[in-house]
MOPAC internal coordinates of N, CA, C and O (Angstrom, degrees):
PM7 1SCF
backbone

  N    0.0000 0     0.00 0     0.00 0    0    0    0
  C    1.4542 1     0.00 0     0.00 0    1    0    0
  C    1.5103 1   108.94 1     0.00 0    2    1    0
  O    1.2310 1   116.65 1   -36.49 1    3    2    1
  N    1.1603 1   123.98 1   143.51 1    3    2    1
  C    1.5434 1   131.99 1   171.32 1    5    3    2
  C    1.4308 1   101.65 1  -162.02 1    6    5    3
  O    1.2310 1   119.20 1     4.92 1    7    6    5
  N    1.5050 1   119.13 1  -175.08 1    7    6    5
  C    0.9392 1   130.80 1   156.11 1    9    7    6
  C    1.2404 1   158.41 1   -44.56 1   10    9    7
  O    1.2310 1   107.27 1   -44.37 1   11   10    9
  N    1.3491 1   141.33 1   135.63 1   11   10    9
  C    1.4812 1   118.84 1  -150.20 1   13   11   10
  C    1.7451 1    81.44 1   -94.03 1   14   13   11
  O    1.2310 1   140.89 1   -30.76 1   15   14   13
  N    1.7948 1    77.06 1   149.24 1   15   14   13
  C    1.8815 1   100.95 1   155.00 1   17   15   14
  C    2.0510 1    89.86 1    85.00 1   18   17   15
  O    1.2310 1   126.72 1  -178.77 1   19   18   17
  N    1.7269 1   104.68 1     1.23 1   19   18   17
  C    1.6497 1   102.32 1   168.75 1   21   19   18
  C    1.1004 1   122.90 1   -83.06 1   22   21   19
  O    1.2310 1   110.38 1   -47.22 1   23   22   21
  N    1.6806 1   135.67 1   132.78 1   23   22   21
  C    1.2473 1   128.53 1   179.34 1   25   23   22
  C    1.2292 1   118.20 1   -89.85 1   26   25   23
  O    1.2310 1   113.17 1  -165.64 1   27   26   25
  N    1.3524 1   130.51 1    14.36 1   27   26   25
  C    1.3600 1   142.13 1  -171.17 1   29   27   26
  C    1.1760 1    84.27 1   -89.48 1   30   29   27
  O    1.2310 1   122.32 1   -38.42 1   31   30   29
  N    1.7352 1   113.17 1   141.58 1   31   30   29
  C    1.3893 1   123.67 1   167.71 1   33   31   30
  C    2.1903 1    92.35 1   -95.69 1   34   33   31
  O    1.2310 1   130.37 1   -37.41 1   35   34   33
  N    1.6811 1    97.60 1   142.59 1   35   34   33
  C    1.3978 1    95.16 1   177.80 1   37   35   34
  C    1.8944 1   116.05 1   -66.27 1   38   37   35
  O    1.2310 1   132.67 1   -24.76 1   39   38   37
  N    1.5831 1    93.13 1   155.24 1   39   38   37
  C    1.0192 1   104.79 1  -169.74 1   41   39   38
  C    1.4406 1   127.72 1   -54.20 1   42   41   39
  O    1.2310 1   105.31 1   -60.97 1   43   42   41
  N    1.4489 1   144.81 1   119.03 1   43   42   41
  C    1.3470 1   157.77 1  -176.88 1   45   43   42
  C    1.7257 1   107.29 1   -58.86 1   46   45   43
  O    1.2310 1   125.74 1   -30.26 1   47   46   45
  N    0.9335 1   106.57 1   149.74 1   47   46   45
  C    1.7711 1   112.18 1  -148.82 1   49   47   46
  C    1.7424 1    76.85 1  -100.51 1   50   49   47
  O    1.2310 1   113.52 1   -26.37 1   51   50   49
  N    0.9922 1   129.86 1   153.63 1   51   50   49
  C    1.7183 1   135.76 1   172.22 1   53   51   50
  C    1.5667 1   116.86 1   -58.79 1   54   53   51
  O    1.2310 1   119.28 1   147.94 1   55   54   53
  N    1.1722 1   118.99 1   -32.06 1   55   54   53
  C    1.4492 1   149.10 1  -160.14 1   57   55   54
  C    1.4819 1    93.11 1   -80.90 1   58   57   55
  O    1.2310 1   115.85 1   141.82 1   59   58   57
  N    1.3135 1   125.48 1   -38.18 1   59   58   57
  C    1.7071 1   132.48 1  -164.08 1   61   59   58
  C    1.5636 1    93.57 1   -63.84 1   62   61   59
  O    1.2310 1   118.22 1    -8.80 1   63   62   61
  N    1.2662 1   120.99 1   171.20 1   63   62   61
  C    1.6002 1   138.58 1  -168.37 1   65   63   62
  C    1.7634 1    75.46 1  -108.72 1   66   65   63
  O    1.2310 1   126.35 1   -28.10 1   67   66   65
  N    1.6499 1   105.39 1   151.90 1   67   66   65
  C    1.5679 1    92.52 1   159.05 1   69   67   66
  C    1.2356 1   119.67 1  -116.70 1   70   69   67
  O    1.2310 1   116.22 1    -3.49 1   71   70   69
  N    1.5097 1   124.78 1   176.51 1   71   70   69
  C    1.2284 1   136.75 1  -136.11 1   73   71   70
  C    1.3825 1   111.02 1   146.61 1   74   73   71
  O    1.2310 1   124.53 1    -0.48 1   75   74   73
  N    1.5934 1   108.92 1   179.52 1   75   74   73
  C    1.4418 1   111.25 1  -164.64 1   77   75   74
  C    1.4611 1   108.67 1   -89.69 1   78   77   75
  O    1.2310 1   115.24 1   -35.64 1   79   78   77
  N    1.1692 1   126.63 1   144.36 1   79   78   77
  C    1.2434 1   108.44 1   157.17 1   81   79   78
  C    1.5280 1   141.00 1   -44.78 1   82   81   79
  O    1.2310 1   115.67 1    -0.37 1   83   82   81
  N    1.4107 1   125.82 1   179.63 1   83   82   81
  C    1.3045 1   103.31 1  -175.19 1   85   83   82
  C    1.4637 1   115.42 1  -103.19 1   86   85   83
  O    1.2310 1   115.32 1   -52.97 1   87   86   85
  N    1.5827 1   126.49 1   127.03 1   87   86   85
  C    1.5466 1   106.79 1  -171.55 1   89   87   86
  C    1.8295 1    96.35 1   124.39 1   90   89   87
  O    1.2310 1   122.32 1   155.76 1   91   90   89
  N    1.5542 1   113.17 1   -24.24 1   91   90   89
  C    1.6281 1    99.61 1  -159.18 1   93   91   90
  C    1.5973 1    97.42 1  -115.06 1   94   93   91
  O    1.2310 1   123.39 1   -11.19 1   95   94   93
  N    0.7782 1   111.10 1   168.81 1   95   94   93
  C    1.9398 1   121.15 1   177.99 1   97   95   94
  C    1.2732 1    91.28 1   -69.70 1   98   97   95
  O    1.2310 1   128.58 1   -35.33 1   99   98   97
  N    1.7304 1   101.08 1   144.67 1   99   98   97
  C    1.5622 1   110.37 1   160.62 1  101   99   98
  C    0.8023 1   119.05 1   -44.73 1  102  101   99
  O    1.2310 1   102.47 1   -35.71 1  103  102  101
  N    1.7171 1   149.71 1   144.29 1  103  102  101
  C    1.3713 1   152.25 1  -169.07 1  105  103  102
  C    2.2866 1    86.50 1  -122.07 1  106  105  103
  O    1.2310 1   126.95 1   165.22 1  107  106  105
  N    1.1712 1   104.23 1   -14.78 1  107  106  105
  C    1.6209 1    87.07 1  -167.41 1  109  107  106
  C    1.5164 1   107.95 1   -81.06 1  110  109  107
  O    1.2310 1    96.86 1  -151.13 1  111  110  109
  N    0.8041 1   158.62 1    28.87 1  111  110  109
  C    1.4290 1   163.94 1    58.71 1  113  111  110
  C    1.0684 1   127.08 1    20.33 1  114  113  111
  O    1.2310 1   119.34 1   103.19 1  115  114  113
  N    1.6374 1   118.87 1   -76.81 1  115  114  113
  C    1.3843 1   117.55 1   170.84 1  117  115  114
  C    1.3631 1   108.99 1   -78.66 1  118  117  115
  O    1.2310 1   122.19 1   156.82 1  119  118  117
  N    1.5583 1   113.41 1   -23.18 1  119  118  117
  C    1.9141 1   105.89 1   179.50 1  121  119  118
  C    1.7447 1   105.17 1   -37.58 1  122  121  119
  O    1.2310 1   130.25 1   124.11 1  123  122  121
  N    1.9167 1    97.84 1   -55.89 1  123  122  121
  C    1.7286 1   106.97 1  -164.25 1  125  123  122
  C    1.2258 1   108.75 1   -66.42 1  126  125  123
  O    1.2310 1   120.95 1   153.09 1  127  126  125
  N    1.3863 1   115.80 1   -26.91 1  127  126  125
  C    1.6748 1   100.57 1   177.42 1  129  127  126
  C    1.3138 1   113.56 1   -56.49 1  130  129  127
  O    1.2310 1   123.58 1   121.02 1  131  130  129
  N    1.3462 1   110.74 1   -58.98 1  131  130  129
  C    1.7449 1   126.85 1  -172.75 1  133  131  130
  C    1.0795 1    93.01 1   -46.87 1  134  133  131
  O    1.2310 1    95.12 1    84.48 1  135  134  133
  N    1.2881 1   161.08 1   -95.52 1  135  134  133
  C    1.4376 1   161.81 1   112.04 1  137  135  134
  C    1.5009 1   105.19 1    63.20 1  138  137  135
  O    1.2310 1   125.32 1   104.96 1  139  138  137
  N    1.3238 1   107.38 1   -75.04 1  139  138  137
  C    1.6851 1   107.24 1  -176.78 1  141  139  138
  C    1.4513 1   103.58 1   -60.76 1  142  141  139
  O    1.2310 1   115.53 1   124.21 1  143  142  141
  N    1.3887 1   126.08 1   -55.79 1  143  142  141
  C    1.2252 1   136.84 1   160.42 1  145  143  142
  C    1.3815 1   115.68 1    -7.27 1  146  145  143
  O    1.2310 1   133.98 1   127.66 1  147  146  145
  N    1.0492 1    90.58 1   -52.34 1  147  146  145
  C    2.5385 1   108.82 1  -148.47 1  149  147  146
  C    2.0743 1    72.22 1   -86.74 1  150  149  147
  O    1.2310 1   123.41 1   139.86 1  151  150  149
  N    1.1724 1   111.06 1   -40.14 1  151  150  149
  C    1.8249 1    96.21 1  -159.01 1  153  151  150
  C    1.5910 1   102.06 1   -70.18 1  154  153  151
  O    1.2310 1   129.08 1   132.49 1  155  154  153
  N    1.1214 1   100.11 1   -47.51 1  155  154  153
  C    1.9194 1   107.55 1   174.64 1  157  155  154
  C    1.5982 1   104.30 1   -46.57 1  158  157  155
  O    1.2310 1   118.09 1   130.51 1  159  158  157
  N    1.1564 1   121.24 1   -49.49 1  159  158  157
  C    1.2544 1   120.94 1  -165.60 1  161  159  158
  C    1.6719 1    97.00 1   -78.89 1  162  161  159
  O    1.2310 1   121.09 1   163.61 1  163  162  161
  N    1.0407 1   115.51 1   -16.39 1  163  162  161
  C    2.3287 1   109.66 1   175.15 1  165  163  162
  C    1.1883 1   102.60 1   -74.83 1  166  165  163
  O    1.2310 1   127.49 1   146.07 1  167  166  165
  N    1.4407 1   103.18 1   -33.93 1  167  166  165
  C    1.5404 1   109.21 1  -159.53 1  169  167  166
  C    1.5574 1   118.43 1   -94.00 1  170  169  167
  O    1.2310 1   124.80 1  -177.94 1  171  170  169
  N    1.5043 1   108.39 1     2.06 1  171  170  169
  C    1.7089 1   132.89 1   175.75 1  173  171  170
  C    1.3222 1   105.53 1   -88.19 1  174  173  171
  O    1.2310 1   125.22 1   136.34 1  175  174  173
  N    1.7027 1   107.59 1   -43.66 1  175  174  173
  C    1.7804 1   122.37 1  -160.68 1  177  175  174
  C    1.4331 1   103.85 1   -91.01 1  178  177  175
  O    1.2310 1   118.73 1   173.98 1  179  178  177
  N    1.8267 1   120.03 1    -6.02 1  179  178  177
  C    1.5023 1   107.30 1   173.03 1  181  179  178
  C    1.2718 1   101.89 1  -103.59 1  182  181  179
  O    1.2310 1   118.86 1   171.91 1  183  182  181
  N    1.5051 1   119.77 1    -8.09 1  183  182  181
  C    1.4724 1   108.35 1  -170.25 1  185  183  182
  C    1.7024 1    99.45 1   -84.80 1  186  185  183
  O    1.2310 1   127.83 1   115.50 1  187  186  185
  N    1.4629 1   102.53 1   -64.50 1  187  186  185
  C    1.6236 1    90.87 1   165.04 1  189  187  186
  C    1.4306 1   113.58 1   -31.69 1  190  189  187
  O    1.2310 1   118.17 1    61.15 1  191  190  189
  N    1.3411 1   121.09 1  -118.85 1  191  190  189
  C    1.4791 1   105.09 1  -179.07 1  193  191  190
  C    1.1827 1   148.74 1    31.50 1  194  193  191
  O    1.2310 1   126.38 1   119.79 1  195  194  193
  N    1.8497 1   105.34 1   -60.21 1  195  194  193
  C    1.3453 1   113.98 1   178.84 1  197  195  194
  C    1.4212 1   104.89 1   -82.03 1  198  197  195
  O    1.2310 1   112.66 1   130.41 1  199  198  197
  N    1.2540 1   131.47 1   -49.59 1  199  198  197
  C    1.4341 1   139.32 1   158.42 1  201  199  198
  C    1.5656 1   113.99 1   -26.57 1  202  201  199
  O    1.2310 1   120.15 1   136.67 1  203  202  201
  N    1.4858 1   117.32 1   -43.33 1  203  202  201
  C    1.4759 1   112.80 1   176.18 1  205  203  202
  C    1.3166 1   126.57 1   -60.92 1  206  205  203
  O    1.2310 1   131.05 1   136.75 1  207  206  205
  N    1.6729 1    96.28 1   -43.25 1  207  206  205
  C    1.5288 1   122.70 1   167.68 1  209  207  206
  C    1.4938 1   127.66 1   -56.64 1  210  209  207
  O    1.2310 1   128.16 1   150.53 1  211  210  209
  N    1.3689 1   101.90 1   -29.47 1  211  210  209
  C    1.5104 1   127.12 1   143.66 1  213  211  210
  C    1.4807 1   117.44 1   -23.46 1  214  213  211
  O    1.2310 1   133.39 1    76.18 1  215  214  213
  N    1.0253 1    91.73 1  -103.82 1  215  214  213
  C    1.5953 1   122.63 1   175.52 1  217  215  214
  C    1.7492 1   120.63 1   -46.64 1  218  217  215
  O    1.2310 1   132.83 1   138.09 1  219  218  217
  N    1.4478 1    92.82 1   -41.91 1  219  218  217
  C    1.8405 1    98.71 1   163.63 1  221  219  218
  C    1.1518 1    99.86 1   -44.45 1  222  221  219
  O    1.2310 1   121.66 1   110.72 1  223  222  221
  N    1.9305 1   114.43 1   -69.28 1  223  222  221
  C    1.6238 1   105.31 1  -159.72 1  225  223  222
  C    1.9375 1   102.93 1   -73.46 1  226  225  223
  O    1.2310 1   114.11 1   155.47 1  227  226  225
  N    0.4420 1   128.75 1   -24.53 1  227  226  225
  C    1.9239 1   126.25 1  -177.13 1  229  227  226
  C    1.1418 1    93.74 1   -62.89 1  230  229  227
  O    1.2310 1   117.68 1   129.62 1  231  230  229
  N    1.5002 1   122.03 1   -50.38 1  231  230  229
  C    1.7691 1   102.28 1  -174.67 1  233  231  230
  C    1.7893 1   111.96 1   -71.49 1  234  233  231
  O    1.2310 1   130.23 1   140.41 1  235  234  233
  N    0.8308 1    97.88 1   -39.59 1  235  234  233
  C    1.8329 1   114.77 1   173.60 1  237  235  234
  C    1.0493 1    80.54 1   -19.62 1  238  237  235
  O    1.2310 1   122.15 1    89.48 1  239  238  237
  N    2.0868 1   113.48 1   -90.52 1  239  238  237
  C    1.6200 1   125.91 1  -146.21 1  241  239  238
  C    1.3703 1   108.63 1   -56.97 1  242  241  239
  O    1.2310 1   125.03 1   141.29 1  243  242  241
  N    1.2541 1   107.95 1   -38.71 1  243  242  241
  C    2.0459 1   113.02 1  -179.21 1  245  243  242
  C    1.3063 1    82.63 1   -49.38 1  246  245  243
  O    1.2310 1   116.03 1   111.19 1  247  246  245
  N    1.6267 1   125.14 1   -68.81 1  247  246  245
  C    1.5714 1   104.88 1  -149.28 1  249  247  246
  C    1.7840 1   120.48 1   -62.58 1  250  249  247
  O    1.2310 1   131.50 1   147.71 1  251  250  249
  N    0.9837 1    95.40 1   -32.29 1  251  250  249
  C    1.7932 1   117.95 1   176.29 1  253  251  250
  C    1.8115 1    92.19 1   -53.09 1  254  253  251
  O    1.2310 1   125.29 1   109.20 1  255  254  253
  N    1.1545 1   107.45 1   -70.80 1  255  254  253
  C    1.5077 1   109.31 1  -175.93 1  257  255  254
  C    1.5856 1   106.68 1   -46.13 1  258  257  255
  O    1.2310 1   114.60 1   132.59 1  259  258  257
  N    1.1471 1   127.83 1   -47.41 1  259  258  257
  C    1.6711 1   131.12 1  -170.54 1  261  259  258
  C    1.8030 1   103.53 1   -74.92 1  262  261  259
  O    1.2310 1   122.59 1   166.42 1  263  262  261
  N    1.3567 1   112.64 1   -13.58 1  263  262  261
  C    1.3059 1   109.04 1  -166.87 1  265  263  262
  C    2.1551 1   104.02 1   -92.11 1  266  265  263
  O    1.2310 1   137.94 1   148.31 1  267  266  265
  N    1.4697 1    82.84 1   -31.69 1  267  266  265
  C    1.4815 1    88.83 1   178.88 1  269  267  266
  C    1.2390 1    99.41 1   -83.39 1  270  269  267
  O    1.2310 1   107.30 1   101.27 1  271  270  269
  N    1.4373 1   141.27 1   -78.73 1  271  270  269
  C    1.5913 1   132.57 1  -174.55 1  273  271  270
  C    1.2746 1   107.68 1   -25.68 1  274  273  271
  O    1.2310 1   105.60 1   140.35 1  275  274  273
  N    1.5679 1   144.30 1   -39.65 1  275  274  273
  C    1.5372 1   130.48 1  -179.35 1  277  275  274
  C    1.6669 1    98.30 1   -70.98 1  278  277  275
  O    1.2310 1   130.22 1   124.36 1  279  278  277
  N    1.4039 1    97.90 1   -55.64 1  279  278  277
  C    1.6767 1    91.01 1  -176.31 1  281  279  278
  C    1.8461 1   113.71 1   -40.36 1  282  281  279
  O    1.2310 1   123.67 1   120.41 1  283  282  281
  N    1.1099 1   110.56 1   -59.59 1  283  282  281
  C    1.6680 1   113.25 1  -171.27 1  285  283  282
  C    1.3388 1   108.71 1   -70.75 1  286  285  283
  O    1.2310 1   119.69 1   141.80 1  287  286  285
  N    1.4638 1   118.20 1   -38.20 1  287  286  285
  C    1.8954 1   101.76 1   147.87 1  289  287  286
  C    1.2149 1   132.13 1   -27.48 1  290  289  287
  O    1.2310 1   126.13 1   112.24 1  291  290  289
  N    1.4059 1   105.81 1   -67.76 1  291  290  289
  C    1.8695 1   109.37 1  -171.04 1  293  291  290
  C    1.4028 1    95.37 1   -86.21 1  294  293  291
  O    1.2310 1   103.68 1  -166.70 1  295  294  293
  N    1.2901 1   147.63 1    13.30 1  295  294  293
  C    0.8408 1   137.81 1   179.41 1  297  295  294
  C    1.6259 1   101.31 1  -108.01 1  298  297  295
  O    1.2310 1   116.54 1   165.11 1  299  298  297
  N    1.1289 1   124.18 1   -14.89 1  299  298  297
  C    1.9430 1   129.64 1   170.11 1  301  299  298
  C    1.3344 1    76.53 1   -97.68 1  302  301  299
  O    1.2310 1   112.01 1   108.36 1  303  302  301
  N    1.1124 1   132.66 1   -71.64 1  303  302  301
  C    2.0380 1   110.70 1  -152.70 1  305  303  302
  C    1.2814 1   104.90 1   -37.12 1  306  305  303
  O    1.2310 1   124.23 1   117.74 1  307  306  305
  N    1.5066 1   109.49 1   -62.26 1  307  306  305
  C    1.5568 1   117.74 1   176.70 1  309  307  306
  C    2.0976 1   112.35 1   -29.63 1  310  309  307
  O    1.2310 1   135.11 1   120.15 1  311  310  309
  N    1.0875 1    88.37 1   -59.85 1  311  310  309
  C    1.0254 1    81.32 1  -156.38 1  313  311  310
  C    1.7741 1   102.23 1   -86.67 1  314  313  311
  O    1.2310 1   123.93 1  -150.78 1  315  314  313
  N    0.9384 1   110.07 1    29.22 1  315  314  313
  C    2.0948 1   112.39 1   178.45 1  317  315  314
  C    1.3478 1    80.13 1  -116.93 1  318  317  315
  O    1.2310 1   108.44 1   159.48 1  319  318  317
  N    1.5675 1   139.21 1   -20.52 1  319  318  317
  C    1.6544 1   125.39 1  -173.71 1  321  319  318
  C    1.7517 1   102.68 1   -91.79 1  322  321  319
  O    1.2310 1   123.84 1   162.17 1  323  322  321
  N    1.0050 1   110.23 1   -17.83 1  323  322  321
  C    1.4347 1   125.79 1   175.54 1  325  323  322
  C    1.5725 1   104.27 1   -67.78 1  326  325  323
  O    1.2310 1   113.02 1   136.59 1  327  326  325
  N    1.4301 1   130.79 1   -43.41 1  327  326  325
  C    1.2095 1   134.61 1  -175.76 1  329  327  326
  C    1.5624 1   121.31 1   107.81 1  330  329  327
  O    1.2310 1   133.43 1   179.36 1  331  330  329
  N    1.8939 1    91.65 1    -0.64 1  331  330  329
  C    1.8204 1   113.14 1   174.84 1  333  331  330
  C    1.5380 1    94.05 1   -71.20 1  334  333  331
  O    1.2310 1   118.59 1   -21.84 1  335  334  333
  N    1.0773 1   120.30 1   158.16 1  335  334  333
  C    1.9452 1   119.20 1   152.42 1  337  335  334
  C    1.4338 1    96.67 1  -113.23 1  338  337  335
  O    1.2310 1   134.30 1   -45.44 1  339  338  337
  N    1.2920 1    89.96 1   134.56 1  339  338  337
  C    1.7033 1   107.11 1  -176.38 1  341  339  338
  C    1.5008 1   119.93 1   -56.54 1  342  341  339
  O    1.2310 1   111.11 1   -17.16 1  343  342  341
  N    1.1353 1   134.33 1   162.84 1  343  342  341
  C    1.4741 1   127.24 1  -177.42 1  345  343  342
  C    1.3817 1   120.49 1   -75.45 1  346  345  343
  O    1.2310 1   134.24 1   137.78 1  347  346  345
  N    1.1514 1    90.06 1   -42.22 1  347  346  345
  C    1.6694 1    95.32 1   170.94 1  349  347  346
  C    1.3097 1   147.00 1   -74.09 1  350  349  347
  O    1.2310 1   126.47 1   161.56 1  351  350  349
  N    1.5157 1   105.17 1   -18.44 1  351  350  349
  C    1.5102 1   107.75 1   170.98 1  353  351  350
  C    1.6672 1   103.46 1  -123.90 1  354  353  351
  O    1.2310 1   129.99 1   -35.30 1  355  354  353
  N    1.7310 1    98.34 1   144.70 1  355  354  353
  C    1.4743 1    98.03 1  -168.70 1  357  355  354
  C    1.5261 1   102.42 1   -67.74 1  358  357  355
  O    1.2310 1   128.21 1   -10.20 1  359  358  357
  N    1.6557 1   101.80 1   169.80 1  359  358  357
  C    2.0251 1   103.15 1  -168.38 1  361  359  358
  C    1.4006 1    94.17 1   -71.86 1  362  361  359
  O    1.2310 1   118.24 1   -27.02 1  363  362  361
  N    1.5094 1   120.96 1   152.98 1  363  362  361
  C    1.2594 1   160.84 1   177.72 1  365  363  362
  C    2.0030 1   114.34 1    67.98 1  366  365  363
  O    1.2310 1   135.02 1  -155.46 1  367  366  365
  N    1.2573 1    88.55 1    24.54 1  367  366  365
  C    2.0228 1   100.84 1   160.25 1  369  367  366
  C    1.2873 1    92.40 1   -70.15 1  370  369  367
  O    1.2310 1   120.45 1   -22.10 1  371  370  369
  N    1.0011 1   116.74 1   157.90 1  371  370  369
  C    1.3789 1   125.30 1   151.32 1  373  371  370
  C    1.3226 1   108.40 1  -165.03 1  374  373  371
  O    1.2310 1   116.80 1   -50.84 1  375  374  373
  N    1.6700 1   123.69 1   129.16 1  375  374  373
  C    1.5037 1   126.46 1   150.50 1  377  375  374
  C    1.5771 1   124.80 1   -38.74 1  378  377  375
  O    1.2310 1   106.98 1   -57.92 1  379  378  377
  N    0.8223 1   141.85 1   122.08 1  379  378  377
  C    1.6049 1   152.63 1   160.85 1  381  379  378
  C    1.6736 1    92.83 1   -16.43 1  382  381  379
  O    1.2310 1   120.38 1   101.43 1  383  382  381
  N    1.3435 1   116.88 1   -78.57 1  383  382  381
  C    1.4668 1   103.85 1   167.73 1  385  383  382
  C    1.4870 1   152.54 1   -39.98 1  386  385  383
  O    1.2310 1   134.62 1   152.29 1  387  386  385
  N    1.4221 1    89.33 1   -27.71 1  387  386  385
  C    1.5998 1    86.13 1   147.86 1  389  387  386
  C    1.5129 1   131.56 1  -106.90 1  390  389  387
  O    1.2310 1   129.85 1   165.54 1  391  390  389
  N    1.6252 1    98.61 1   -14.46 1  391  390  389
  C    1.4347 1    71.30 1   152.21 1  393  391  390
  C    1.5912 1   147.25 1   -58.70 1  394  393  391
  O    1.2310 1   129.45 1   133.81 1  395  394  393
  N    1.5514 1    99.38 1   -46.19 1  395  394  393
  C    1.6229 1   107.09 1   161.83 1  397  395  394
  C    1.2271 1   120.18 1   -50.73 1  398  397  395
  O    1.2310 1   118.85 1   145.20 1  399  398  397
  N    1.5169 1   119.81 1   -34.80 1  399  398  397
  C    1.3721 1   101.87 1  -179.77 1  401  399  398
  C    1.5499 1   115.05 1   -66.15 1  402  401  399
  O    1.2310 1   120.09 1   158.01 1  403  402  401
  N    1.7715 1   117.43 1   -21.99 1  403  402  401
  C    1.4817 1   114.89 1  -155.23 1  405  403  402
  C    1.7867 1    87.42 1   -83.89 1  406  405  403
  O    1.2310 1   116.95 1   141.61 1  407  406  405
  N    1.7031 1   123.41 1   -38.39 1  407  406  405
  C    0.9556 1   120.55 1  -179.27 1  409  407  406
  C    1.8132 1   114.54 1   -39.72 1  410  409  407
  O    1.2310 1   125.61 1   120.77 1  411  410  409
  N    1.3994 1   106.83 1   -59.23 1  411  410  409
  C    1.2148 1   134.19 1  -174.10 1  413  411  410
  C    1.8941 1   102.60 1   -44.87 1  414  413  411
  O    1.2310 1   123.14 1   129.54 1  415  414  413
  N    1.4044 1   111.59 1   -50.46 1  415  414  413
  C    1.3034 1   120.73 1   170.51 1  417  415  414
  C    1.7287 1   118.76 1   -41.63 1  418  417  415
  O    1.2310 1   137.38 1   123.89 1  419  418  417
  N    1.3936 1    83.94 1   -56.11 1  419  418  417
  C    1.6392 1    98.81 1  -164.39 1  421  419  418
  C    1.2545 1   107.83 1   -72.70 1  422  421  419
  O    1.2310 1   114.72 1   153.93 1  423  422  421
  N    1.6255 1   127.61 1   -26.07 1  423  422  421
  C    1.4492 1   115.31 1  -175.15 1  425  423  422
  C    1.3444 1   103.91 1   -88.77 1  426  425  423
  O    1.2310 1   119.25 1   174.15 1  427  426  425
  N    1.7109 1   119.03 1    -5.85 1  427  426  425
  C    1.7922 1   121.86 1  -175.11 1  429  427  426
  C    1.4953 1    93.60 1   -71.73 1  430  429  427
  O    1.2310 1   123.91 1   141.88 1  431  430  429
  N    1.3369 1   110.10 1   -38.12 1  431  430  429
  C    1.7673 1   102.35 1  -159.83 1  433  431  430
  C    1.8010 1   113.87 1   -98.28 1  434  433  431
  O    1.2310 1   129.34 1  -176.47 1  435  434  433
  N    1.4063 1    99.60 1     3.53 1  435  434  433
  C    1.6619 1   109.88 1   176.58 1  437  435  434
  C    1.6258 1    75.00 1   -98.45 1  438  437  435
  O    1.2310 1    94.93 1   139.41 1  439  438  437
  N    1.3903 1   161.33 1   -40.59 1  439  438  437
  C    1.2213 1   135.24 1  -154.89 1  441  439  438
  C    1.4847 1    81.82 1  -132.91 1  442  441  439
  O    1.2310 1   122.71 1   -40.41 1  443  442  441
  N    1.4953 1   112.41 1   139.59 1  443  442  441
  C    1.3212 1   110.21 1   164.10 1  445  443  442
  C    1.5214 1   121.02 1  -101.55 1  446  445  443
  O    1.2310 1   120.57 1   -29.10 1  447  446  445
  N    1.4753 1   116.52 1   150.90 1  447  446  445
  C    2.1263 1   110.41 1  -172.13 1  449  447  446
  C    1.2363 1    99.31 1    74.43 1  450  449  447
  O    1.2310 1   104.78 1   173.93 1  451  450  449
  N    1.0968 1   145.74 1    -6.07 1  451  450  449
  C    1.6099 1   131.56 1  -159.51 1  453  451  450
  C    1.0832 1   123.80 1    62.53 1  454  453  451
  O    1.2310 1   118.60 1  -142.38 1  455  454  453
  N    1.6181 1   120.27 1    37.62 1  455  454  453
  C    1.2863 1   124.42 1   160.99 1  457  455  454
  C    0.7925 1   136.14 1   -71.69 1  458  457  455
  O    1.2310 1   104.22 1   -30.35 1  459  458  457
  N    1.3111 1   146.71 1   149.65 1  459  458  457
  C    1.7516 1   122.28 1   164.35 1  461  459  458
  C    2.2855 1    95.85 1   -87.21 1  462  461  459
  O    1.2310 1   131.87 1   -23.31 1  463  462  461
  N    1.4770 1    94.69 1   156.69 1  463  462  461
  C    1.1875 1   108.43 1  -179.60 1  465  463  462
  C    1.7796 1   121.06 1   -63.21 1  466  465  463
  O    1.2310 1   124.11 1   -64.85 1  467  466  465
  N    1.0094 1   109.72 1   115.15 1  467  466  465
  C    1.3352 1   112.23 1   174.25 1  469  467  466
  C    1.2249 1   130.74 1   -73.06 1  470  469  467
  O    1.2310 1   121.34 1   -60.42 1  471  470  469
  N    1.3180 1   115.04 1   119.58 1  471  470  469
  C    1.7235 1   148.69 1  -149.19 1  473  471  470
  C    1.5455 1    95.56 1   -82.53 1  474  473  471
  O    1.2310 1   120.10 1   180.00 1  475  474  473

């Protein structure tokens, strides 16, 4: 029972088998599409996903990798300013940067404070 002029069919008791009402077009047709639909679309949102999760960890290790190569950089500069030669590169390699830096050294201690020499 409901209201007149309502298009709601009354409510189905829990106990009922389901199915269409009686009188209306099969709905199980478009139910399975929506259905196949909704599964394609779970099965779009885990693949993305896992792919993101992907890439989260790949950038992780890149960054891990970029964090150690600076470390073991300044960690041979350090230690070629020390007067050690680093393990890894045979003696008289040198990066452009350290060379300038050793340049940079040598003209601090021919001038002391960063003066130029007084004439």
């Amino acid at each position: 029972s409901g209201f007149r002029g309502s298009t709601r069919s009354p409510p189905q008791k829990p106990s009922d088998p389901p199915g269409d009402p009686p009188g209306t077009p099969p709905l199980a047709p478009v139910l399975q599409l929506l259905r196949n639909q909704l599964q394609e679309k779970d099965a779009l949102i885990r693949h993305l996903e896992s792919d993101w999760e992907r890439s989260r960890a790949q950038r992780e290790r890149e960054e891990r990798l970029l964090v150690t190569a600076w470390y073991n950089m300044g960690l041979a500069l350090q230690q070629q300013e020390g007067g050690t030669a680093p393990r890894g590169l045979p003696s008289g390699a040198q990066s452009f940067l350290a060379q300038q830096r050793l340049a940079t050294v040598a003209r601090r201690a021919r001038n002391p404070h960063g003066r130029a020499p007084s004439s």
